[in-house]
C-alpha positions, 0 to 999 in steps of 0.5 A: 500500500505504501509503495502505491502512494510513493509511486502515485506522489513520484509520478505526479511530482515528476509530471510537474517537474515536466509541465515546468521544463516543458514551459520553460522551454517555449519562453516567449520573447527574444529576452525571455529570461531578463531581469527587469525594472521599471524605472518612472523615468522617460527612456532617453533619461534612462539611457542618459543616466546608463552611459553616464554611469559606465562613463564615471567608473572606469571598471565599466568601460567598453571598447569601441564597437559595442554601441547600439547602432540600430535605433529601428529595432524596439530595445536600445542595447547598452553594453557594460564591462562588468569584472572583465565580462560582457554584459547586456542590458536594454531599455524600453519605454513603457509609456511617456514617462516610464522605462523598462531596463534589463539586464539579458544576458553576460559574457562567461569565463570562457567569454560566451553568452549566458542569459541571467536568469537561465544559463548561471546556477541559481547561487551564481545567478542571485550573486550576479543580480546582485552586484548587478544591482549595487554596482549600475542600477543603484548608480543610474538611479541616483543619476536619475535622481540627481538630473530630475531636480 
């Protein structure tokens, strides 16, 4: 009897498990896995306030090549040095006065692209957003602050 139910409880456990992988399979979008914010600012303040940062601290400097040249497409890419690896974000407005950011995806130790989010264990994952957090979003924050008194 009690190797019925653990066999009952397995299947179901592992039925789960599936139906989720299954769904994550199929994640919508082109930037399905980015962290994102929504900051109550207007995109070109936003993108500002990015650039501004990258360009106040030498760590995340970028070399030539890396800008967005494409103002067609529906994000605005903005790459960052972050520790010596690639990282991608975007911006979208969300209104006239709102703007998503997001960080996508990173460069890793073998310097190829990993989507936060997915591709970094889930330890590695929550350090990196993190540091994500308190080293350019903090810092464009209080740029944006700064520029909207």
């Amino acid at each position: 009897m009690k190797k019925k139910y653990f066999y009952i409880i397995g299947g179901l456990l592992l039925f789960v498990f599936l139906f989720y992988k299954l769904g994550s399979a199929f994640a919508p979008g082109s930037y399905a896995y980015s962290e994102q914010y929504e900051l109550n600012y207007p995109e070109k303040k936003v993108i500002e306030a990015a650039e501004k940062v990258r360009e106040q601290n030498i760590y995340l400097h970028i070399g030539e090549g890396w800008e967005d040249k494409d103002s067609t497409d529906y994000w605005h890419h903005i790459y960052f040095n972050f520790h010596n690896r690639m990282l991608l974000t975007w911006t979208r407005p969300n209104g006239e006065n709102s703007t998503t950011f997001a960080f996508v995806r990173m460069q890793d130790e073998n310097s190829e692209w990993k989507d936060l989010n997915n591709d970094f264990g889930y330890f590695d994952n929550r350090k990196i957003k993190e540091a994500l957090e308190e080293e350019i979003l903090a810092k464009m924050k209080i740029e944006l602050e700064k520029n909207s008194k």
